[in-house]
C-alpha positions in Angstrom: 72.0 -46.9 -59.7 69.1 -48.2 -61.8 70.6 -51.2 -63.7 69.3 -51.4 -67.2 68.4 -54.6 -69.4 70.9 -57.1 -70.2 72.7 -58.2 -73.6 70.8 -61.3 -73.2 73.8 -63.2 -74.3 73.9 -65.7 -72.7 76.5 -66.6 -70.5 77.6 -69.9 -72.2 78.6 -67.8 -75.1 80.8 -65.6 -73.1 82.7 -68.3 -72.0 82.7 -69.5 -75.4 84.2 -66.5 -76.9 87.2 -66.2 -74.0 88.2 -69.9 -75.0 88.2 -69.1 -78.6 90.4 -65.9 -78.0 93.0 -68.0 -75.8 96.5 -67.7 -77.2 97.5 -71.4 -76.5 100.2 -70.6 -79.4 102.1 -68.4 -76.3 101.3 -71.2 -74.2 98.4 -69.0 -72.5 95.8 -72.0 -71.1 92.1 -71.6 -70.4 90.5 -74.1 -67.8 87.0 -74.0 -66.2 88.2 -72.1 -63.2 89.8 -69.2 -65.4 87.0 -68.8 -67.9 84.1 -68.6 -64.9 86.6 -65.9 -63.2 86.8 -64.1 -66.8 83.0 -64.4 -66.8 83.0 -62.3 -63.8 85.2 -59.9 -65.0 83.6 -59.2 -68.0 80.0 -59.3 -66.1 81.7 -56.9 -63.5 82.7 -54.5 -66.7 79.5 -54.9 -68.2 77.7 -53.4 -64.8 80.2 -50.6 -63.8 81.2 -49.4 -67.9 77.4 -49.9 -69.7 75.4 -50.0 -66.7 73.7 -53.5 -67.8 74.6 -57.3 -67.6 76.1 -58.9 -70.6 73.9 -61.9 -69.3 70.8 -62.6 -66.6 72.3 -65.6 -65.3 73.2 -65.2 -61.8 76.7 -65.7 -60.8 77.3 -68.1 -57.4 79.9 -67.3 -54.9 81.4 -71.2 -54.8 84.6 -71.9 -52.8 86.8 -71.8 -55.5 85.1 -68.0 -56.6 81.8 -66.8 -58.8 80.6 -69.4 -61.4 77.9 -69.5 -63.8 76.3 -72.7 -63.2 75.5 -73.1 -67.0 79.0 -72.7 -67.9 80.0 -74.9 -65.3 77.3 -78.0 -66.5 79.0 -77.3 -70.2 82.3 -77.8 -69.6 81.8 -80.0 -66.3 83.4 -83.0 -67.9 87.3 -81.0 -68.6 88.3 -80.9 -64.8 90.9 -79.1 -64.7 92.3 -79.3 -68.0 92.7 -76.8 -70.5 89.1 -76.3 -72.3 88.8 -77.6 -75.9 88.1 -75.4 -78.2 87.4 -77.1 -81.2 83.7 -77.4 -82.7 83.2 -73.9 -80.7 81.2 -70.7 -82.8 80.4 -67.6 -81.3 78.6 -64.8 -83.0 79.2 -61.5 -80.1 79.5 -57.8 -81.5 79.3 -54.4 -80.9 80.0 -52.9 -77.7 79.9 -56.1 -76.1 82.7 -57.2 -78.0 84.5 -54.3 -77.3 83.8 -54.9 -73.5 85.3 -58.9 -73.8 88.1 -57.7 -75.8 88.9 -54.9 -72.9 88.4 -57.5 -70.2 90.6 -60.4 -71.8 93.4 -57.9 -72.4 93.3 -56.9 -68.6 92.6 -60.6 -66.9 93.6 -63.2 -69.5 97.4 -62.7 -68.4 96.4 -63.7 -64.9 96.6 -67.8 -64.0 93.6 -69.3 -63.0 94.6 -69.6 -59.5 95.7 -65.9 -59.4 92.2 -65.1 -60.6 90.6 -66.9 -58.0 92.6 -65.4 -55.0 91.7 -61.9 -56.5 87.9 -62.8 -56.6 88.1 -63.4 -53.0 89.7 -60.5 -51.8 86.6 -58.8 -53.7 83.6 -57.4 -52.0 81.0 -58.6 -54.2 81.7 -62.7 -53.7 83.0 -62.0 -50.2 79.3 -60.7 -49.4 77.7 -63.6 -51.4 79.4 -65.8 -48.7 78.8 -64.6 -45.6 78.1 -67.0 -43.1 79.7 -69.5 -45.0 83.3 -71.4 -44.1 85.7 -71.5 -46.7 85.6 -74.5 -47.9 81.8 -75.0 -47.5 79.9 -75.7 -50.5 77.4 -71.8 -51.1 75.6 -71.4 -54.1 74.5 -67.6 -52.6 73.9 -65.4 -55.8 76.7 -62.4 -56.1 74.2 -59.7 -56.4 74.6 -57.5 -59.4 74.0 -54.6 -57.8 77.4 -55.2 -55.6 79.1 -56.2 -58.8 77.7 -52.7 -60.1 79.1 -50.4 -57.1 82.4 -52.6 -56.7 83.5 -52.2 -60.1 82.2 -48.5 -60.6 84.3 -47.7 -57.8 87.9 -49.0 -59.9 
């Protein structure tokens, strides 16, 4: 499978748009470790449903699951706390949208932590960190091409 150009969106704006859609009203939460797993998700979708990337940014296969490492620098300074969302804009439409919109329905109900034990039981990051023990430090790239065939096979 040929993968075609990306969205160019870049990934920071993803994340942007999953915090912005958080119902923190229901008492739905959004920290860094959800929104990078979300990022995946949509990324994942984006390969299998469009066949192109939302965004070129490679995703890493951490210990904790994939991350973006722009999105992680950006919000780097919120921990483990709930991501802020004033101040935020985000300007995504079309069929990306659409895609998000599919992808938060789907993932958003799942904790952070339940998110990150379903990455890892996923080919794509489980490739990415071969060779590596589980709590060692890997910045390997989660190819997109494994994103492409693991998600086109749901």
């Amino acid at each position: 499978m040929k993968i075609r150009k990306s969205f160019e969106i870049p990934a920071r704006e993803i994340a942007k748009w999953f915090v912005l859609v958080t119902d923190r009203e229901s008492g739905n939460v959004i920290t860094q470790l959800k929104v990078q797993k979300l990022i995946y998700y949509a990324q994942g979708w984006s390969l299998a449903k469009l066949n192109r990337p939302l965004f070129d940014e490679d995703l890493q296969a951490w210990v904790h699951g994939p991350v973006a490492r722009s999105v992680y620098d950006f919000y780097k300074g919120a921990g483990y706390d709930a991501l802020p969302e004033k101040k935020l804009t985000c300007k995504i439409s079309g069929e990306p949208l659409r895609l998000l919109s599919a992808v938060n329905d789907t993932y958003s109900v799942y904790s952070a932590k339940g998110l990150e034990k379903k990455t890892h039981s996923e080919p794509p990051w489980i490739a990415a960190r071969a060779g590596a023990l589980p709590e060692e430090r890997c910045e390997n790239v989660i190819s997109k091409e494994s994103m492409a065939i693991h998600f086109a096979s749901l």
